[in-house]
TINU-58487 format. One record per residue (C-alpha): residue number from 1; x, y, z. Coordinates in steps of 0.02 Angstrom, whole numbers, plus 50000, padded with zeros to 5 digits. Example, Ala and Ser with C-alpha at 12.3 -4.5 7.8 and 13.67 -1.06 7.14 Angstrom:
   gumi      px      py      pz
      1   50615   49775   50390
      2   50684   49947   50357
END
This chain:
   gumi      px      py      pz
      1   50284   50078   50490
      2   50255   49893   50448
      3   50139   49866   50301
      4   49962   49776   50350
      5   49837   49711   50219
      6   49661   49650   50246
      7   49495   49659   50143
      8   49316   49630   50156
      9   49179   49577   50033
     10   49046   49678   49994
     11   48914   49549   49991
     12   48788   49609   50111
     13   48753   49720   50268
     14   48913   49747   50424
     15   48842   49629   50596
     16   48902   49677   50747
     17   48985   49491   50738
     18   49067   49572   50573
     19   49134   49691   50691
     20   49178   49639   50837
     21   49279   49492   50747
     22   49373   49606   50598
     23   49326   49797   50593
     24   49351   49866   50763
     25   49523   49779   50753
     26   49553   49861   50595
     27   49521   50016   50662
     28   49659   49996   50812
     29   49780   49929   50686
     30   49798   50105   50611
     31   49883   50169   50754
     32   50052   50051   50743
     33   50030   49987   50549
     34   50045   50067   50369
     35   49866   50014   50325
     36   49803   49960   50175
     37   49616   49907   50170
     38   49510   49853   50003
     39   49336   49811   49973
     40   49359   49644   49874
     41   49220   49669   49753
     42   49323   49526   49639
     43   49314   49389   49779
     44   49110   49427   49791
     45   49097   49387   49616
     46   49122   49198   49671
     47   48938   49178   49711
     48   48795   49244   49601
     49   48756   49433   49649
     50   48668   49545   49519
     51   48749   49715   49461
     52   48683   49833   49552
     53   48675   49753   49701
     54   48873   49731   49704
     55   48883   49911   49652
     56   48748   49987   49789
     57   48825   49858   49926
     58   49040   49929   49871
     59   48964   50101   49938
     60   48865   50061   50070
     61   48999   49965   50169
     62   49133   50099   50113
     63   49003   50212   50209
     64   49008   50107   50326
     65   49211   50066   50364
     66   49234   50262   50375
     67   49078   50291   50490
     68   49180   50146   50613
     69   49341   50237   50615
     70   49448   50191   50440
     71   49511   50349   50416
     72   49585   50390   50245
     73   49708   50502   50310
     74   49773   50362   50384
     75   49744   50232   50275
     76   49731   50171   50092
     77   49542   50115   50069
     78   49496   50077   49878
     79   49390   49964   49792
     80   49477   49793   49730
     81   49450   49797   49555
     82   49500   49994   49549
     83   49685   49900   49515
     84   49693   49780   49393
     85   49854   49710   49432
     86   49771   49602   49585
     87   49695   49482   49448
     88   49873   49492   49342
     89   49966   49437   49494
     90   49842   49322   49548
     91   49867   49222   49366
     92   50045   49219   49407
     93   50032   49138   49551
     94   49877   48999   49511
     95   50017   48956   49382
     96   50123   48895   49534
     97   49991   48845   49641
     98   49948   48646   49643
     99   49767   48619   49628
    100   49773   48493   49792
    101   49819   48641   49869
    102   49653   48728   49841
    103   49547   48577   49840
    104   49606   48541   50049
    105   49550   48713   50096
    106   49418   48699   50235
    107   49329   48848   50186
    108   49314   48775   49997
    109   49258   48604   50071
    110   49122   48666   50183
    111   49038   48801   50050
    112   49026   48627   49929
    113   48967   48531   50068
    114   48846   48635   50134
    115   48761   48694   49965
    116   48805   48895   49984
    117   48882   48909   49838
    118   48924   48829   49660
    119   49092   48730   49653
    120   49147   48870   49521
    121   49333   48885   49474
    122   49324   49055   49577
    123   49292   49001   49733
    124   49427   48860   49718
    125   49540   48994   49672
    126   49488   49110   49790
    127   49657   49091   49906
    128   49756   49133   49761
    129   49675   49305   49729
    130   49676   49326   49914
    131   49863   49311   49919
    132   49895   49426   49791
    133   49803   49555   49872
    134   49900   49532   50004
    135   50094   49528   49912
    136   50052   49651   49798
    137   50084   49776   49929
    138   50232   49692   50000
    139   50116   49668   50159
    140   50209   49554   50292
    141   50059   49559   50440
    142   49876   49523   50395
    143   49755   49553   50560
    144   49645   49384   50532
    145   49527   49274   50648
    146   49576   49060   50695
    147   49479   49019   50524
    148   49588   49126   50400
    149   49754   49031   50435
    150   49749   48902   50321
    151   49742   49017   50189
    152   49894   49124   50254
    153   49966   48947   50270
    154   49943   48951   50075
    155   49993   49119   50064
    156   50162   49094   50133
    157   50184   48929   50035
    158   50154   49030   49854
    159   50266   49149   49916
    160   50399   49042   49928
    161   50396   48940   49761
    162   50384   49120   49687
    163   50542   49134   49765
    164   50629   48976   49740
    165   50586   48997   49544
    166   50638   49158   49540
    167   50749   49218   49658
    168   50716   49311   49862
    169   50591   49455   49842
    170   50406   49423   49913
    171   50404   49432   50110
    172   50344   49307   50235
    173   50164   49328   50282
    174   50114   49353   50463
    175   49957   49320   50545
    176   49887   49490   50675
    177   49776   49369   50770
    178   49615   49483   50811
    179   49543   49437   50978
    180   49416   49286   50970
    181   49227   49343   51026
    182   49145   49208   50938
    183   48958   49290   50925
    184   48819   49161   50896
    185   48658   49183   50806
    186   48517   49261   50913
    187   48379   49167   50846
    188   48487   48993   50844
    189   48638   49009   50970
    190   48708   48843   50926
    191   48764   48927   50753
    192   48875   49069   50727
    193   48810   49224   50669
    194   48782   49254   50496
    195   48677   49336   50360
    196   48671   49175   50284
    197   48546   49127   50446
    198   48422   49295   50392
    199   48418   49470   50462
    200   48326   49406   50625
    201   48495   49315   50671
    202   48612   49469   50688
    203   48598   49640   50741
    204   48662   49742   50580
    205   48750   49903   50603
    206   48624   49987   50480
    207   48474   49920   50602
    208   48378   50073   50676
    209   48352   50096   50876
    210   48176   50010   50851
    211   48242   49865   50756
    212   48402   49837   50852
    213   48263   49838   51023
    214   48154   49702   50919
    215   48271   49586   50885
    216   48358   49573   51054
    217   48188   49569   51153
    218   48143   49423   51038
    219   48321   49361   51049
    220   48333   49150   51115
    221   48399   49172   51291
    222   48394   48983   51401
    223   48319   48886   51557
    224   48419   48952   51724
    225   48482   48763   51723
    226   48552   48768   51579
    227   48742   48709   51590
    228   48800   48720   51380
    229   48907   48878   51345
    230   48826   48888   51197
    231   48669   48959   51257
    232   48560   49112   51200
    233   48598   49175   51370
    234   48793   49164   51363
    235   48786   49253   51186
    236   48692   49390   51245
    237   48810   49417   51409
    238   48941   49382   51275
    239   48872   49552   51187
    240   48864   49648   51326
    241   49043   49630   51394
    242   49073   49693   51231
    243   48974   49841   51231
    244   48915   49886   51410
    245   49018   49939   51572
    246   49113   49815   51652
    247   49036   49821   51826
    248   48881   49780   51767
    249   48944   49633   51653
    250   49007   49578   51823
    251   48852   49595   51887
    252   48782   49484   51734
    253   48888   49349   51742
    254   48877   49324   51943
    255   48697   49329   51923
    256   48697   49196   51779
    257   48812   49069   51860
    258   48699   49076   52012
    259   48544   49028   51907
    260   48478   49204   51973
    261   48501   49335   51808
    262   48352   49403   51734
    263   48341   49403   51539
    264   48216   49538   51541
    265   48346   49659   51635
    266   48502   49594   51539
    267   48388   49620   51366
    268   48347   49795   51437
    269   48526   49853   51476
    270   48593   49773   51325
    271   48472   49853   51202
    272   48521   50042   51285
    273   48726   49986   51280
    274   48703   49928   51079
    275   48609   50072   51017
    276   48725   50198   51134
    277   48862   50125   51038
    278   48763   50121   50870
    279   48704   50311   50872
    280   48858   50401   50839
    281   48894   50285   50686
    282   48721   50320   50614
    283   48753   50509   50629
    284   48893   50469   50540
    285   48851   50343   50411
    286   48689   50479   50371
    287   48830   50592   50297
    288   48904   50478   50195
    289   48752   50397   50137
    290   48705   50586   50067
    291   48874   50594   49998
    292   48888   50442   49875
    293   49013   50573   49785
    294   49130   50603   49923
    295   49129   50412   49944
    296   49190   50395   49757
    297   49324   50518   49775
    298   49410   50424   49945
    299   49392   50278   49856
    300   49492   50347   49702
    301   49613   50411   49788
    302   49642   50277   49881
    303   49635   50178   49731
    304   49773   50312   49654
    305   49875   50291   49798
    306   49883   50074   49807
    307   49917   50068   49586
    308   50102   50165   49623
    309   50111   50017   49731
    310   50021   49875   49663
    311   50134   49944   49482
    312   50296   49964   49563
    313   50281   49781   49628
    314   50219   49687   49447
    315   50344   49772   49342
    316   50478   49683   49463
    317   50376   49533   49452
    318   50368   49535   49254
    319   50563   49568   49249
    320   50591   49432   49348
    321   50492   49293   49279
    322   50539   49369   49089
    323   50359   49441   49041
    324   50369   49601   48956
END
């Protein structure tokens, strides 16, 4: 099968935004792709998290990935910097990457705007290190949303003076587009969800029944007038065509374009629907969390399984630019 490549950083709890826009695709994916999935505990070194909180969060969303469906049978899941060669390759390639390159990117632009993180030298470079995750493993597809393109864009573009320096040999990257559910925050709809907004925003997939029913009853909904698709409203039918039957999504969205729907039955249904779906992961993710061993060995085997490939690809790499 084709070879896919995608990571995630462990730099907090899973949303249901978080999956819904990334996971559950990843999860499909195994199906028709050779799947190789790492937690990139290198890129969440590019804003300030203390040691044992990278350490405690690697586990927990490893816990969580195989609670959701990444199966290691499967699939290759392992911890970035289990293989070293990511940051060699990387090097390589920031050596033939312009800095104007890295100083367009969007995503670089907007963290410096906004004030979320330091203008560090890692962040800048983060699209480098992201594209040698990704050709490390010879992967030509990478499932990503609208907002990850650019840096394919840049993926493709290092792949190519590789190339033209040294001769044909990493692939063309392609783009899996995931579908687009764009989830908004519940407390402020007018922003997309985030962690960065605080845990009354988003419905995490650790949250307990209680907590999941707390945040959704207190959840910004809108006047029956209201005309902006943007709404509170809109985001929560949003959620529940997601998670709950279809008829009664119907039944939603008639009710809501006729200025008739009642919140307090749409918060109701929706609250069952999200902790239906949430239950069976819990079960689950309980296992795992008891388990912090059997978490250690799948990621060391996977780990195992991604350096024959990660080594097989940087000898060729040394050989051909004349390192040793």
């Amino acid at each position: 099968m084709k070879t896919l490549f995608s990571g995630i950083k462990p730099t907090g709890e899973l949303h249901i935004g978080n999956y819904l826009g990334a996971v559950r695709n990843w999860v499909a994916l195994q199906k028709d792709y050779s799947c190789i999935y790492s937690i990139v505990d290198y890129h969440a070194l590019t804003t300030p998290i203390e040691q044992e909180e990278l350490k405690t969060n690697t586990i927990r969303l490893a816990a969580d990935l195989l609670s959701l469906g990444i199966d290691p049978k499967k699939s290759i899941l392992f911890r970035q910097s289990d293989v070293p060669e990511h940051t060699e390759l990387a090097w390589i390639f920031a050596c033939l990457t312009p800095v104007p390159e890295l100083e367009r990117m969007t995503q670089y632009k907007d963290f410096v705007r906004d004030g979320r993180a330091t203008a560090n030298a890692g962040l800048l470079t983060y699209p480098v290190l992201q594209t040698a995750d990704i050709l490390l493993y010879m992967a030509e597809y990478v499932p990503v949303g609208e907002d990850q393109l650019q840096h394919l864009e840049l993926g493709r573009i290092i792949a190519r003076k590789f190339n033209k320096r040294y001769g044909s040999f990493f692939p063309e990257i392609q783009p899996v587009l995931s579908e687009n559910v764009r989830v908004m925050a519940l407390n402020d709809p007018g922003k997309k969800m985030s962690k960065s907004l605080g845990p009354k925003s988003y419905i995490a997939l650790r949250d307990a029944a209680d907590v999941v029913k707390q945040k959704i009853q207190k959840a910004v909904t809108d006047s029956l007038d209201s005309t902006n698709s943007l709404t509170g409203g809109h985001n929560l039918l949003t959620l529940f065509k997601q998670f709950g039957p279809h008829e009664r999504a119907e039944h939603f969205e008639r009710a809501h374009a006729l200025k008739k729907l009642s919140y307090d039955e749409l918060k109701r249904d929706l609250i069952r629907e999200l902790n239906g779906f949430l239950e069976p992961i819990r079960v689950k993710r309980a296992h795992y969390d008891a388990h912090p061993k059997e978490i250690e060995k799948i990621l060391s085997t996977g780990a195992k399984h991604a350096r024959v490939i990660a080594q097989k690809t940087l000898s060729a790499v040394r050989k051909k630019i004349g390192l040793s």
